[in-house]
C-alpha positions as MATLAB code, in Angstrom:
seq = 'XXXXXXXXXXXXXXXXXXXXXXXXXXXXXXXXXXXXXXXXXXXXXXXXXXXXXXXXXXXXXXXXXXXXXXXXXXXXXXXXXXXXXXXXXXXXXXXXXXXXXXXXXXXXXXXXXXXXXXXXXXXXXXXXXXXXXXXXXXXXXXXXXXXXXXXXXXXXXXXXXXXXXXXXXXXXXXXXXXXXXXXXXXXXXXXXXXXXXXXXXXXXXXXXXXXXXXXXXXXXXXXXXXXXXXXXXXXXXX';
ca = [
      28.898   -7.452   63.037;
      25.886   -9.814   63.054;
      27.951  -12.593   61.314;
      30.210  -12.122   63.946;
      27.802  -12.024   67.056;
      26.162  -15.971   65.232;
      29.842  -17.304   65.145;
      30.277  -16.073   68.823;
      27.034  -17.811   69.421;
      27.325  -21.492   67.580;
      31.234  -21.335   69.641;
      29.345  -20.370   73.110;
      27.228  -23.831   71.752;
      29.438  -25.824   70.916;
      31.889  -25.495   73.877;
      28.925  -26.322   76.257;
      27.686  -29.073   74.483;
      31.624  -30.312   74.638;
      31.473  -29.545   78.875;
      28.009  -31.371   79.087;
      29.789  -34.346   77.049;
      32.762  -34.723   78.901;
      31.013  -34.051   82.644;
      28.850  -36.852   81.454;
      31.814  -38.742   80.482;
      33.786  -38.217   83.907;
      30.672  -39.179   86.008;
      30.488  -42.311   84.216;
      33.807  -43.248   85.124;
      33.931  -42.070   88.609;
      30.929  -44.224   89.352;
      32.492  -47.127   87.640;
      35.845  -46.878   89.254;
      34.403  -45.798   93.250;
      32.011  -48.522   92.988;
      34.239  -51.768   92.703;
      31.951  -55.105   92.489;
      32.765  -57.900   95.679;
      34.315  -60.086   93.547;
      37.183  -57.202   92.785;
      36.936  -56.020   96.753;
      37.044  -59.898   98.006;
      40.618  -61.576   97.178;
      39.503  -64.686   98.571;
      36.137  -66.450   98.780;
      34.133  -68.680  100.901;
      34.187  -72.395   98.499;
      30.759  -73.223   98.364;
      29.985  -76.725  100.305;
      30.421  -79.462   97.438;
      26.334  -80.993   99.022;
      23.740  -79.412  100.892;
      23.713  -78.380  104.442;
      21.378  -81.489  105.312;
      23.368  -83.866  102.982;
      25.389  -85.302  106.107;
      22.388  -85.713  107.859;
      22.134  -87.837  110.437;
      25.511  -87.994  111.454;
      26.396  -84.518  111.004;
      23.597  -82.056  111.250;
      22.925  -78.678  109.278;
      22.646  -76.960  112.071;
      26.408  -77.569  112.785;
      26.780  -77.201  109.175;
      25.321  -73.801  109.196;
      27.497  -72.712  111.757;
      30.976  -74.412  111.051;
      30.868  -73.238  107.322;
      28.601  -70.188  107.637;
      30.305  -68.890  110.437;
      33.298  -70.557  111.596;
      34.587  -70.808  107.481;
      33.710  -67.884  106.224;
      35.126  -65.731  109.386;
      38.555  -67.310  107.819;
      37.730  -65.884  104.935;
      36.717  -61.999  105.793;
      39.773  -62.071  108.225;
      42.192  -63.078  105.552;
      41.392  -60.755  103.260;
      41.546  -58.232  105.666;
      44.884  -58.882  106.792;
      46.282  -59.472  103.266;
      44.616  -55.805  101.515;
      47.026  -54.066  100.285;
      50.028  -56.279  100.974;
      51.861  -58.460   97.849;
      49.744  -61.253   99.331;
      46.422  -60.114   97.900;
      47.214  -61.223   94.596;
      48.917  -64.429   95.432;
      47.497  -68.097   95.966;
      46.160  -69.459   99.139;
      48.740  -71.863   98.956;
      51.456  -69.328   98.381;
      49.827  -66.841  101.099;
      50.042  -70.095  103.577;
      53.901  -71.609  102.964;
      55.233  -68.138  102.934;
      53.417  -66.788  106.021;
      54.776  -70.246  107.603;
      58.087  -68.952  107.322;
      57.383  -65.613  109.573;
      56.691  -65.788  113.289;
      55.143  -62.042  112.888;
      52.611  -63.426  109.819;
      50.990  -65.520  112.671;
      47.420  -64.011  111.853;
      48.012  -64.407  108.394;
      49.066  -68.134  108.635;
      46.565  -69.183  110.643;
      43.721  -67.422  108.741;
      45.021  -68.976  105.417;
      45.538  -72.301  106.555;
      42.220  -72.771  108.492;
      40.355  -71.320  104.832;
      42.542  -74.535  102.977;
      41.879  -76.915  106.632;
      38.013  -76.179  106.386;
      37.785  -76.569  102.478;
      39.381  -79.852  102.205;
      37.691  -80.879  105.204;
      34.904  -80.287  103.287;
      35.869  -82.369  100.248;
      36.733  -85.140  102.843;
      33.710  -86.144  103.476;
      30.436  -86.928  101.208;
      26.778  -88.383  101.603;
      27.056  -91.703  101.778;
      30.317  -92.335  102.376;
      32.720  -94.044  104.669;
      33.596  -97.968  104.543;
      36.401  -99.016  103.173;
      38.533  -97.589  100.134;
      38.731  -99.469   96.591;
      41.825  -99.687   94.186;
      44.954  -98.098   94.361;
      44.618  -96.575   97.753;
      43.212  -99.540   99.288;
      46.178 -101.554   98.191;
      48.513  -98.630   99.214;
      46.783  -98.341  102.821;
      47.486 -102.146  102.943;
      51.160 -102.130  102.343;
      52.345  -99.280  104.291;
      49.792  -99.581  107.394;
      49.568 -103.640  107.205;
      46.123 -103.419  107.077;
      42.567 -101.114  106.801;
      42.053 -102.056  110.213;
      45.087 -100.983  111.244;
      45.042  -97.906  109.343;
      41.579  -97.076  111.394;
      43.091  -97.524  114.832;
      46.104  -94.853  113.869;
      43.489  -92.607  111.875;
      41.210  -92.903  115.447;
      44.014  -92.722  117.678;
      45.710  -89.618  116.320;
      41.759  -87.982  116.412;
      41.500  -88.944  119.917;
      44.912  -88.374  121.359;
      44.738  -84.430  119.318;
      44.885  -82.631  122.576;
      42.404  -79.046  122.289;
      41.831  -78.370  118.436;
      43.276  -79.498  115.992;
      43.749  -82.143  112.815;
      43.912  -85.400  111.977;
      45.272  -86.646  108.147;
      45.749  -89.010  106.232;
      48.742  -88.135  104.069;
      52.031  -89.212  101.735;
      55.425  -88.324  102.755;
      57.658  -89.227  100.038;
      56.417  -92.601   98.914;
      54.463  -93.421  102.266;
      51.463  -93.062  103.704;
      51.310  -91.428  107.144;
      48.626  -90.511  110.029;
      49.598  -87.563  111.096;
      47.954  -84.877  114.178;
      48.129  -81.179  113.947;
      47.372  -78.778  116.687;
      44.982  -75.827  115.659;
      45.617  -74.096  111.717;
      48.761  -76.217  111.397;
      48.702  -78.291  108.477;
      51.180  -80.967  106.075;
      51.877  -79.222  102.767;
      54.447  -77.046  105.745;
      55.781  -79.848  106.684;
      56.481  -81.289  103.176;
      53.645  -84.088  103.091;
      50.889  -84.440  100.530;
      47.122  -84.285  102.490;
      44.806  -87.488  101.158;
      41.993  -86.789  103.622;
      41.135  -84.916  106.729;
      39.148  -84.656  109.857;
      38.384  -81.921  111.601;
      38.647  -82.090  115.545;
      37.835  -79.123  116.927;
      35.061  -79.344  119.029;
      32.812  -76.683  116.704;
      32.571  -79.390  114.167;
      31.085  -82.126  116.264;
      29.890  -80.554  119.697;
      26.058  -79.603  118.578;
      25.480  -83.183  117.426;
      28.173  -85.739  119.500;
      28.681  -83.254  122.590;
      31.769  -84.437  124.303;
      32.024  -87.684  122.781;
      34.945  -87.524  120.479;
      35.610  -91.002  120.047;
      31.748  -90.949  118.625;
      32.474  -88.420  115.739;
      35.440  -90.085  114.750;
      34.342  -93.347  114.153;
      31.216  -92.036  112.426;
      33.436  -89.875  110.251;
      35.211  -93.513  109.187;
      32.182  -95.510  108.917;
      29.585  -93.342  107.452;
      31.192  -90.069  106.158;
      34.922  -90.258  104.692;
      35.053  -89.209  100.794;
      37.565  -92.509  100.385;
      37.000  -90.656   96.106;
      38.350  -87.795   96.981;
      41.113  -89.087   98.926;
      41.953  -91.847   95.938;
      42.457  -88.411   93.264;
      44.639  -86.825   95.753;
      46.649  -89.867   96.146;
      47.258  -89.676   92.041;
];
């Protein structure tokens, strides 16, 4: 009978040590699966700024900096994820997310979300301390033939900034074997239109109205002459 009564005893033991273990066990992986980290809650993130906020200083200022990427960019951002959670989309590129939401009047938020994230970003890349002037090698020679001249190429670039009515775009890109200056009216962009994007400027009036107020013209031809990344634009060319 007492041998009986310890076995009953060590089995009472062992099966709570067993509960204890797995509770333990099940906790563990309740907390690690109901407390997902951003990066697996955010499908898409805010590209950090490829200089500092002050780097465009004094053409472009980091309070407008602060606000245009810290605000106006990464509102983009949180809004396309939002619409995109829990749709195919959320596992799909930006690019992908942005030709195929093109395609559907109804995807309107998504579209214009996705392609202001991709505007603002190479936008971004477009410009760099330092920059502006003319471009060097390939490009230069390719702006040459197809536009006649730099200078020529300047008074399109300016004129399709200028003439942009509202927001909007203006690019420099290649369509088929040519280079183009091209306008596009608020998220719009080329890769929907079958054109490759070299460089852009941004014309809505959040990305120049803090430090040029009203005068357009102003931004633009400081964006040629003391801002535009003619590097970047040269890779993209290829």
């Amino acid at each position: 009978m007492e041998t009986s009564r310890r076995q009953f005893c060590k089995s009472v033991a062992a099966i709570s040590v067993l509960t204890a273990a797995g509770t333990k066990f099940a906790s563990a992986a309740l907390a690690q699966t109901s407390t997902p980290t951003k990066e697996e809650t955010m499908t898409f993130t805010l590209p950090e700024l490829p200089y500092a906020q002050n780097a465009l200083e004094p053409h472009i200022s980091a309070n407008t900096l602060s606000f245009h990427y810290g605000k106006h960019h990464q509102a983009y951002v949180t809004n396309l994820n939002n619409l995109v959670k829990d749709t195919p989309w959320a596992s799909a590129s930006l690019e992908d997310v942005i030709k195929e939401s093109a395609k559907d009047a109804s995807k309107a938020g998504v579209f214009n979300n996705a392609a202001q994230v991709w505007n603002h970003t190479f936008y971004w890349n477009s410009m760099k301390p330092n920059g502006g002037g003319a471009p060097k090698g390939e490009l230069a020679k390719k702006i040459d033939k197809d536009f006649g001249s730099f200078d020529a190429f300047k008074e399109a670039f300016k004129q399709a900034g200028t003439t942009q009515f509202g927001s909007g775009w203006a690019w420099l890109v290649l369509d088929g074997d040519t280079l183009k200056v091209t306008k596009t009216g608020n998220a719009d962009l080329p890769m929907v239109h079958g054109q490759k994007a070299l460089l852009t400027m941004d014309v809505w009036e959040h990305a120049y109205y803090l430090d040029f107020q009203n005068k357009r013209p102003d931004y633009i031809s400081t964006f040629l002459d003391k801002l535009v990344n003619w590097d970047f634009a040269e890779k993209n060319l290829g």
